[in-house]
Structure formats: C-alpha cells, structure tokens
C-alpha positions as CSV (number, residue, x, y, z in Angstrom):
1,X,60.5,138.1,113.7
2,X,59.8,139.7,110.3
3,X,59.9,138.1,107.5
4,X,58.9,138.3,103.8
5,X,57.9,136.0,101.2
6,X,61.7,135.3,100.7
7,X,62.7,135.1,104.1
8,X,59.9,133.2,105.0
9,X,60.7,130.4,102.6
10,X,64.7,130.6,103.6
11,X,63.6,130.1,107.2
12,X,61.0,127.5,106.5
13,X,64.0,125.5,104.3
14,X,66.2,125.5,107.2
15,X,64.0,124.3,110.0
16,X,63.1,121.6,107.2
17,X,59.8,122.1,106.8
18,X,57.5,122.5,103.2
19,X,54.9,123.6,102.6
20,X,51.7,121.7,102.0
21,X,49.3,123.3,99.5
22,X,49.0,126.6,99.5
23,X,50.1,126.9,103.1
24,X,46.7,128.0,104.4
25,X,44.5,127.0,107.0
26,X,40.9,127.2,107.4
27,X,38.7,127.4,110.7
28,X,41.3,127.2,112.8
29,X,41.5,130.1,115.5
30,X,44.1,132.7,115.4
31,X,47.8,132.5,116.3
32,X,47.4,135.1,118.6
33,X,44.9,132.9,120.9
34,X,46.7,129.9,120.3
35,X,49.6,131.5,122.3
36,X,47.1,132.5,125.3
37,X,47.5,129.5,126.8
38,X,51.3,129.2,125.7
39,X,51.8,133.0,127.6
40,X,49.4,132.3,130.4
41,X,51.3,133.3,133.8
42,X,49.3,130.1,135.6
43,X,50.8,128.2,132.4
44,X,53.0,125.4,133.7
45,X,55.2,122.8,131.5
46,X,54.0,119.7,130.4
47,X,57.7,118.8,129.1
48,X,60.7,121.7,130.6
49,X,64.5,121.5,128.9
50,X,67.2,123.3,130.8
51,X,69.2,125.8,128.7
52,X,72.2,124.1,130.2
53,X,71.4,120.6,128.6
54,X,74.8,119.2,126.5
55,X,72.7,118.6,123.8
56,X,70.0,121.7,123.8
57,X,69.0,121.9,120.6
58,X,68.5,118.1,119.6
59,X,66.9,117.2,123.1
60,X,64.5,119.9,122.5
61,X,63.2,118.8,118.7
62,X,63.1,115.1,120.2
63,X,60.7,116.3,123.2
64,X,58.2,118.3,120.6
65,X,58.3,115.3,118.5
66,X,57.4,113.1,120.9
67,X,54.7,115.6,122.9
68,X,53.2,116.6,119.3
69,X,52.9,112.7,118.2
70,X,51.2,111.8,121.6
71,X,48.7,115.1,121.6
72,X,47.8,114.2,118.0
73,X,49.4,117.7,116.6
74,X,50.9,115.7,113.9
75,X,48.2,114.4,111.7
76,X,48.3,110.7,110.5
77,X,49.7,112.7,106.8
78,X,52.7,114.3,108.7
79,X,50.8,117.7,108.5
80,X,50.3,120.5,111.2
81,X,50.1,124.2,111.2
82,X,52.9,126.4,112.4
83,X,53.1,130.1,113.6
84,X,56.0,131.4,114.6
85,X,55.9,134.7,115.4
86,X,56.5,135.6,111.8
87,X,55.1,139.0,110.3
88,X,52.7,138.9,108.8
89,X,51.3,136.5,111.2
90,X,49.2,133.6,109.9
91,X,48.8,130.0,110.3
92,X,50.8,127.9,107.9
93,X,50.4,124.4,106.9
94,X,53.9,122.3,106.4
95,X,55.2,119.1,107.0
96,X,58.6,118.1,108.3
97,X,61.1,117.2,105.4
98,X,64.4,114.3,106.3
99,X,65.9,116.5,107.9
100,X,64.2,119.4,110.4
101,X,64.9,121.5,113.1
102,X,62.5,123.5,114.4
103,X,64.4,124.3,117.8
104,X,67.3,125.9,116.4
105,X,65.6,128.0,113.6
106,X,62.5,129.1,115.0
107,X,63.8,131.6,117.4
108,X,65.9,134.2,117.6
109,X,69.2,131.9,118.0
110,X,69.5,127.9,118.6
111,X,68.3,126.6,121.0
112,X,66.1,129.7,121.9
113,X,62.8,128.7,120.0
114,X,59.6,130.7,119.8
115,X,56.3,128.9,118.2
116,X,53.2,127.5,118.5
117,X,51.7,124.1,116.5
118,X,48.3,123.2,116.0
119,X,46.8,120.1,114.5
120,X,45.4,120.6,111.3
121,X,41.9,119.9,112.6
122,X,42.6,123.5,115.5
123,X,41.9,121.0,118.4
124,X,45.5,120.3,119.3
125,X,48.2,122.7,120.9
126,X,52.3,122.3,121.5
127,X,53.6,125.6,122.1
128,X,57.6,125.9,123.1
129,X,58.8,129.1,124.4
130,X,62.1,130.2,126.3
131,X,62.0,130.8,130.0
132,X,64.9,132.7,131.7
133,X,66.5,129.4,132.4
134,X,64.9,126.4,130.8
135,X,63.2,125.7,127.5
136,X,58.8,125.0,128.2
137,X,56.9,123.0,126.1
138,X,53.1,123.1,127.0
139,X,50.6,120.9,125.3
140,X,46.8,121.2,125.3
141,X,44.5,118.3,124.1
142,X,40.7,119.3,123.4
143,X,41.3,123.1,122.8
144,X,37.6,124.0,121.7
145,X,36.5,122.0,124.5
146,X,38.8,124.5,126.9
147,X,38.0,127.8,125.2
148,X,34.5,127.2,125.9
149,X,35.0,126.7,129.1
150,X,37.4,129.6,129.7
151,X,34.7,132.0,127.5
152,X,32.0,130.9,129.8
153,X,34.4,131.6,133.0
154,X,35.1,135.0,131.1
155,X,31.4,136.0,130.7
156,X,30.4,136.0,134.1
157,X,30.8,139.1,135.7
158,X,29.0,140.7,138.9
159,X,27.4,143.9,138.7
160,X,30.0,144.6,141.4
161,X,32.5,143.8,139.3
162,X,31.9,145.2,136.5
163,X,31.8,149.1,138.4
164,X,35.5,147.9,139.6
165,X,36.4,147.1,136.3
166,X,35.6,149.8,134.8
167,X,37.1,152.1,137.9
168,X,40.5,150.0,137.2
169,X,40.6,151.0,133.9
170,X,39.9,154.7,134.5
171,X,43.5,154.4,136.1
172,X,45.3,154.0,133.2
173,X,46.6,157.7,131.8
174,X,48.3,157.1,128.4
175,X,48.3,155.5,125.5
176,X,50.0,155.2,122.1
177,X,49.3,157.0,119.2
178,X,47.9,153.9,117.2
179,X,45.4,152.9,120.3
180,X,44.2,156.9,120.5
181,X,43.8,157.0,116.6
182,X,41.7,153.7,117.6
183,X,39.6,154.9,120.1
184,X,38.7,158.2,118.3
185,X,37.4,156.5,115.3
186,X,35.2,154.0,117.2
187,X,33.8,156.4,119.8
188,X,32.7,158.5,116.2
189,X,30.5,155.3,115.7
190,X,29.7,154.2,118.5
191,X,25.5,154.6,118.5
192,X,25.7,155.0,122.3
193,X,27.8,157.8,122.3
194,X,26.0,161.1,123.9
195,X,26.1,164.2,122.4
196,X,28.7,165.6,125.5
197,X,31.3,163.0,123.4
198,X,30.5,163.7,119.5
199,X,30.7,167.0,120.3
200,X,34.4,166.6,121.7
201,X,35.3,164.4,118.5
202,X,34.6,167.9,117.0
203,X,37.8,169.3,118.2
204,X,39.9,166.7,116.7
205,X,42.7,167.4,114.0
206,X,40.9,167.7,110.0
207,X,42.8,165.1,108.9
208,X,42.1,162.0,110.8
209,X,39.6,159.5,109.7
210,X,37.0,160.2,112.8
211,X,35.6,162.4,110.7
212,X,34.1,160.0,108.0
213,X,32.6,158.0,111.3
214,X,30.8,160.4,112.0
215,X,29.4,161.2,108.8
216,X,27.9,157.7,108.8
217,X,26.1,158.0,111.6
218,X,22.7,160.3,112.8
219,X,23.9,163.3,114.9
220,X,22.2,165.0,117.2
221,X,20.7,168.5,116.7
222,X,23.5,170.4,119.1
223,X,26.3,168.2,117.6
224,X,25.4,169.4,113.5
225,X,24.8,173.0,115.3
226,X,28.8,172.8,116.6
227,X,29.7,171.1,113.1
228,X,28.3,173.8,110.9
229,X,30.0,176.6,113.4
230,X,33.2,174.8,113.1
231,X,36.2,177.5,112.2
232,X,37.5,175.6,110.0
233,X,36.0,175.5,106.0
234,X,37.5,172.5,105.0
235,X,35.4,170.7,108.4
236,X,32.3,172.2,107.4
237,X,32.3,170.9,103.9
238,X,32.6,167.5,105.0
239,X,28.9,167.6,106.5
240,X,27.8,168.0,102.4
241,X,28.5,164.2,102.5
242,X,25.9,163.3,105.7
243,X,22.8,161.5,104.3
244,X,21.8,162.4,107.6
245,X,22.0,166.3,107.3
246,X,18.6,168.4,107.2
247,X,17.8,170.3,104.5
248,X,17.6,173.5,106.2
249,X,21.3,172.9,107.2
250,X,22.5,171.5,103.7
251,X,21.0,174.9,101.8
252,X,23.1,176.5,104.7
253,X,26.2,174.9,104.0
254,X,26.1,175.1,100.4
255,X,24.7,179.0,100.5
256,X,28.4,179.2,102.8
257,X,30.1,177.4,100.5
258,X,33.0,180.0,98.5
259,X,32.2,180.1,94.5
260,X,35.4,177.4,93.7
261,X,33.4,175.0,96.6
262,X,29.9,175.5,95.9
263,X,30.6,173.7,92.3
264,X,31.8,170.5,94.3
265,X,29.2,170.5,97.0
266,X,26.4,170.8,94.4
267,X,27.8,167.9,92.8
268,X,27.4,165.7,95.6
269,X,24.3,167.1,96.7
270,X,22.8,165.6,93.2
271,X,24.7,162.7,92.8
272,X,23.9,161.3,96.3
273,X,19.9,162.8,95.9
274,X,19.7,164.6,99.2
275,X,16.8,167.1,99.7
276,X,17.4,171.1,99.8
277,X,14.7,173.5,100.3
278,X,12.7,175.1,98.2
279,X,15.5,178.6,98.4
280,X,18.3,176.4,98.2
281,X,17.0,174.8,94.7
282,X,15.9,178.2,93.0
283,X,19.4,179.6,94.5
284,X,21.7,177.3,92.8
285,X,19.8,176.9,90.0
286,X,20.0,181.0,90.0
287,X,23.9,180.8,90.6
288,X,26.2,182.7,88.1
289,X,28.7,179.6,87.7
290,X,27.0,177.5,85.0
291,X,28.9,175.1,86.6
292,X,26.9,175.1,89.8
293,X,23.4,175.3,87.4
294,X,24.9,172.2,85.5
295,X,25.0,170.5,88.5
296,X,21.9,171.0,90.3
297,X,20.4,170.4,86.8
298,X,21.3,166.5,87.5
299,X,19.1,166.8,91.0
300,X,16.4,163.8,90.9
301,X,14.0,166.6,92.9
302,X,14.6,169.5,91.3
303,X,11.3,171.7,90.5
304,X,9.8,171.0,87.2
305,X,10.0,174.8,86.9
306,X,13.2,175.3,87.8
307,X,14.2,172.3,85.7
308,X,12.7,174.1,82.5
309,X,14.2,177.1,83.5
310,X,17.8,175.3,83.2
311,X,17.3,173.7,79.4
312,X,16.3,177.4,78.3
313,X,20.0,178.3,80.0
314,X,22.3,180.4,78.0
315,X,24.7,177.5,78.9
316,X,25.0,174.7,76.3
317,X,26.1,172.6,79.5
318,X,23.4,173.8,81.4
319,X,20.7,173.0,78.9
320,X,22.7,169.2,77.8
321,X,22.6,168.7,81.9
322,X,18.9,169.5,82.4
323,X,17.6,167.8,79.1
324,X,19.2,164.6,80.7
325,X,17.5,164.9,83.9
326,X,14.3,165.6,81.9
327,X,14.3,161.7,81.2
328,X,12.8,159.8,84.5
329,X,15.6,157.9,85.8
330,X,16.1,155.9,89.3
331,X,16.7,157.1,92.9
332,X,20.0,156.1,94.2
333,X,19.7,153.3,96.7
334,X,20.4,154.6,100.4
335,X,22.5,151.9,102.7
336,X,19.6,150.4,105.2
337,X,20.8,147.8,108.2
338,X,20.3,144.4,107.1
339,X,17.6,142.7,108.6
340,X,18.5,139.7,111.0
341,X,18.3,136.7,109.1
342,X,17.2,134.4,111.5
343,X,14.8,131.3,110.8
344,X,11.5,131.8,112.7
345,X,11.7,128.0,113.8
346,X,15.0,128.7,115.5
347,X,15.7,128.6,119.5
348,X,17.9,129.4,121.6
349,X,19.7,125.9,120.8
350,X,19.7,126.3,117.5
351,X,21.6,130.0,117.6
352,X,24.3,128.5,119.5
353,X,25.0,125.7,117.4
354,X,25.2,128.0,114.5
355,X,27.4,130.3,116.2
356,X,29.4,127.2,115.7
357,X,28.5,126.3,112.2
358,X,31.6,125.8,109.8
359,X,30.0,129.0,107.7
360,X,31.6,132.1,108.5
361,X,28.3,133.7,107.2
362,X,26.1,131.7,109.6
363,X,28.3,132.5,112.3
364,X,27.8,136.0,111.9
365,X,24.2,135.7,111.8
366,X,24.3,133.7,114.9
367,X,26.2,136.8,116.4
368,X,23.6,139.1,115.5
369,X,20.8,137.1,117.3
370,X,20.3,138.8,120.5
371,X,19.7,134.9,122.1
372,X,22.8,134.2,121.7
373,X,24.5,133.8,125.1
374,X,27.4,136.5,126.3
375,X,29.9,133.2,126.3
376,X,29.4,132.5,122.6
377,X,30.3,136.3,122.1
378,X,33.3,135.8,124.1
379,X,34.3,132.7,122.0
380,X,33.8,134.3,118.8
381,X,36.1,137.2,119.9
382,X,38.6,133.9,118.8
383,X,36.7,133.6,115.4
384,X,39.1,132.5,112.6
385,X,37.2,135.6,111.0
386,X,38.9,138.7,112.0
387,X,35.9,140.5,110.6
388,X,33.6,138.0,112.8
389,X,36.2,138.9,115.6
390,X,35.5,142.5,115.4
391,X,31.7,142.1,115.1
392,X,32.2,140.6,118.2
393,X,34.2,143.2,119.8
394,X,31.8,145.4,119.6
395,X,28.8,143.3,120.7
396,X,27.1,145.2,124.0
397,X,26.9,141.5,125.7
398,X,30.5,141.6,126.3
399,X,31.3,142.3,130.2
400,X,33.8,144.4,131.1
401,X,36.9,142.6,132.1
402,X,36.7,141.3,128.5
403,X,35.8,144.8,126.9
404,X,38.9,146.8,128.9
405,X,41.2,144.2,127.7
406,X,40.2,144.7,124.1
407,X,40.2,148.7,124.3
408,X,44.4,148.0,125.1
409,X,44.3,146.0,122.0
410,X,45.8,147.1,119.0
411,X,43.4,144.9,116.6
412,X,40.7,145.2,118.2
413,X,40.5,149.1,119.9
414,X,38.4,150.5,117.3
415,X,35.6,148.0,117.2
416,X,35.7,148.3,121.4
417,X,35.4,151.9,121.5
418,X,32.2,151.3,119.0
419,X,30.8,149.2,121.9
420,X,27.8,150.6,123.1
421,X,28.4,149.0,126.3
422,X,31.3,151.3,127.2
423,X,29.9,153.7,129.8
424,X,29.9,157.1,128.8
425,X,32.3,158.1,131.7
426,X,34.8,155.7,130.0
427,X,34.4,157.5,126.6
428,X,35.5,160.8,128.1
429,X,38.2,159.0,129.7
430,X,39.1,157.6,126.7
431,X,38.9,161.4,125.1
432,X,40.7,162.1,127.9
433,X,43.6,159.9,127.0
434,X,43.8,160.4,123.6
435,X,44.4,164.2,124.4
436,X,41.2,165.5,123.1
437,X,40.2,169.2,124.5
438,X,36.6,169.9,125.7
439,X,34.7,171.5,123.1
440,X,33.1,174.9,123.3
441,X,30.0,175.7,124.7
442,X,27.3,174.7,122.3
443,X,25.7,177.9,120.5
444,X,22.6,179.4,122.3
C-alpha cells in the first residue's frame, strides 16, 4: 500500500485513528522485524476469524481490541504504534477516535486487514494478517525478551554449517538489478576483498557508484596498475581523487591527462594536498596553460623555487595564485578511523549493557567493541537505527545463515557485501551474479 502525506491522513481518518504528537516513535524496533514473527511459517494464531464469519469485519476489530487490551498493546493513554504496510514505512503513534475500524481499512478491502501494533513502550505485539481462509491475529508479550533469545539461537552456527551455508547460497544464479547494484558497491569496500575481486570491479560500467568505493579505500599495487591501464579516460581520471594514489602514479596520470583535463586534475591535486614528484611539480608548473600554473601555484608543497618561479609568471593569475600560497596557510585534514571509544574500566558486562543503552551513540560504540558477543550483533541487526542496523550488517561476527539472508536483502545488501566475513569464493559468486566479466590479465 502506497500512500502519501494526503492519503495517509484520508486512510488514517477512516480507520478512526489520530495521530498523537508528531506521529513518531522512538527506540522501538523496525516495522519490518515486528512482522517476523507475524510472517513466521511456524507462526500459529493466538485468536483465528473465518473469512466466512456473518459479521467479518466487526468480529475482527472486537478480537484485536480485546487481544491488544489483554497483551498491554494499548497503553493506559489509549496510545500504540501502527504500521501498516504503508510506504514510506515507519512506525506511527495514534490513538483510536469514537468511532474506528482498523479491520476494514487497513487492508486492501474489508475485512482483508494487513498490520502490525506495538505498545508504545516496543515490548508488545498484535499483528493481524489474512490467511487463504481465515483472518490470524498473533500476539507476543515480552518481545525484547524473545528477540534475544531468537538472536542468540541465530548466532550459533557450527563450522560445519557455516561451509553448508555458504555452499547453499552459491546455488542461487540471479538477482535483481537493485541487489547486483548492491553487491557491487559493497564488495568495492569491503577491506577483505583480494585483489582477484577489485580487479573484476574494474570491468564494471563508468557510471555506477562502485567506483567512488573504491576510491575510498587502499588498493593494491596490481589493482592501481589495471586502473591506470584502464581504456577508458574518463576511468582513469577518477584515480586523481585517491588519497591513496602514489606519487609516481598521480604525476602519471596527470602527465596523461589531455590539455582541457590536466587543468581540473591539477585542481584537485592542490586542493586535496596530495604529493607529486619532484618532475611532476616542475612539469605543471612548466605547463603552457596558465591555467594549469595557477593551479599548482595553490599546492601546499610546491618547491620554494618553483613557487618563486610562478609569482615572476607572465600570467597576472599566475603571479595573484602563487603570492597567495606564499602566505603559510594549513594542511587540509585527511579522514582517519575514529578510535574506539571505549572506557578502560569497561568489561565484557558492561559492552553488552551498552549495546542496550537508550543512546543510539553508545550503542554504536558498543558495536564497535570487539567483546561484544555475535548475539548482540545479531540483535542490533533490529536496531531502531538503520544506520546502527547497517554497522551491524557488516560486522565480521555475523555467522552465515544470518549474513546470506542479508546479501538477499534489499536494505541491507550493500553493507553485507562490505562484510569481511564473506568468503572470497562468495565474492566472485556474487560478481558472478551481478554479470561482472573477468578482468584481463594484469600487466607484466
């Protein structure tokens, strides 16, 4: 069901609901793991209408009310949180009005309904869905108590079974385009991902976003070599951009570089700070576009002698360039990992009650602790964070079963194929689906 801000609040008017607030709901988990145990094929009914019932539609609101006031959905104010199946999905917080009806407006017809509810508080579940012959309603009491139990159940995984998962998974042949556009930009990340791989990546189309993965990452020596011989122009150029690039290859590239490009490529050469050698400097500051000589003016490491060279330029751009850079000014800042903030008095103990902490922040620090235990990382793949959700996606403490199932999902693919825990047979495979050619031999 799709529905915009207007249709949203028609649909919400006619199953007599408001909204309380501003609708949102905080700390909760998702909608989409809400319905797991709603969609679970070992689900069973705590409360079953048949379709055939005389009076489908007000039977069915007087079960949820009654199974929502016993499970404690409805809070003691009349609030609880709603999805259902709206896009964009989200939890929101209403009430009922005098007169509701959830069961024959939230659904595709009456007395066909489709939602979830969840107590404001996340620890209370009624979901109603529509069977082939009968209308389910399935409660669940003590939710966070269950999802810890099913993440722990989750995270335990034999060696043996892990080799079988990942041979399962090696079955599967296709995909669609949104899960191989997925995969591709992950395994460009992924800081396990062998050379054989990377250089694979290389073959994919200029235009999709793998590309600026890989720029943010070290690459090895055979991988820059098949980047710098790439055909195409408009590939090579992007490599200006590495902070990782040598400065043997960037006076390459730029030396490459056609007059119209070389002006750009200087430009981010000095803006971002990145070392040349000693050639490329006297090169470009030799180069007959003033242009390029106005740029590389602006270098923070240019030669003093080269630098005086420039303000004596018969340019006046040249010279104004260089007599600015002749002032001391500072180095850009380069990105460095954040270090892991965790409190030297901590324990284990500790890192897995913050894991739980009401501070998404904390969370997420607790995540990055290597103590903390593979069933927290499976629980926080539930985070009411999706950027805590995907941090945990692609945590290498995930086993298998829980990894392949994330690789199939749309929300989460990318961070999965980032997962240094996916074994590099599975990457190719992955290349493999996503139609992605071998590349060719590296250069001798």
């Amino acid at each position: 069901m799709t529905a915009g801000n207007g249709e949203l609040a028609d649909l919400l008017r006619r199953a007599g609901l408001e909204i309380v607030g501003d609708g949102g709901a905080v700390n909760v988990l998702p909608p989409k793991a809400a319905w797991r145990p709603v969609a679970a094929a070992s689900t069973r009914p705590t409360a079953e209408v048949r379709d055939d019932h005389p009076d489908l539609v007000a039977e069915l609101n007087a079960q949820w009310r009654r199974l929502a006031t016993e499970y404690g959905v409805l809070g003691a104010d009349g609030e609880f949180l709603l999805d259902a199946l709206t896009s964009p999905r989200g939890w929101l917080r209403v009430r009922l009005t005098e007169h509701w009806d959830l069961a024959g407006v939230l659904g595709p017809r009456p007395g066909r309904p489709e939602f979830v509810t969840l107590s404001a508080d996340g620890d209370s579940l009624l979901g109603v869905t529509t069977e082939e012959y009968s209308v389910w309603l399935i409660a669940v009491d003590r939710l966070g108590e269950r999802l810890e139990a099913e993440a722990r159940a989750r995270a335990t995984e034999s060696p043996e079974e892990q080799a079988a998962c990942w041979q399962s998974f090696r079955r599967f042949t296709s995909a669609p385009e949104r899960l191989r556009r997925a995969w591709l930009e992950g395994l460009a990340g992924n800081p396990a991902a062998p050379a054989a791989v990377l250089r694979r990546l290389l073959t994919v189309d200029p235009a999709e976003r793998v590309w600026s993965a890989l720029l943010d990452r070290e690459l090895p020596p055979e991988v820059v070599a098949a980047w710098l011989a790439h055909p195409d122009w408009t590939v090579r150029r992007r490599l200006v951009e590495s902070r990782h690039l040598s400065a043997q290859d960037r006076t390459q590239l730029l030396a490459d570089a056609e007059p119209e490009d070389r002006t750009v490529l200087a430009m981010l050469t000095a803006t971002m700070g990145e070392p040349l050698t000693e050639a490329g400097y006297a090169g470009l500051a030799a180069d007959r576009d003033p242009r390029v000589r106005a740029e590389i003016a602006r270098h923070p490491d240019l030669p003093v002698q080269l630098l005086g060279a420039l303000a004596a330029d018969p340019d006046s751009l040249v010279r104004s360039r260089a007599a600015t850079r002749a002032h001391p000014r500072p180095r850009p800042i380069r990105p460095t990992d954040e270090p892991e903030c965790t409190a030297a008095e901590s324990t284990t103990e500790t890192v897995e009650l913050r894991s739980r902490d009401q501070d998404p922040e904390v969370r997420y620090q607790a995540l990055r602790d290597s103590r903390l235990s593979p069933a927290s990382v499976v629980r926080l793949l539930d985070d009411p964070q999706d950027w805590i959700r995907n941090a945990a996606a692609g945590d290498a403490r995930l086993p298998a079963r829980v990894l392949t199932a994330l690789l199939h999902g749309t929300e989460t693919a990318r961070s999965a194929a980032a997962n240094p825990a996916v074994p590099v047979a599975g990457m190719h495979h992955l290349l493999d689906r996503a139609g992605v050619g071998s590349p060719p031999p590296p250069a001798q």
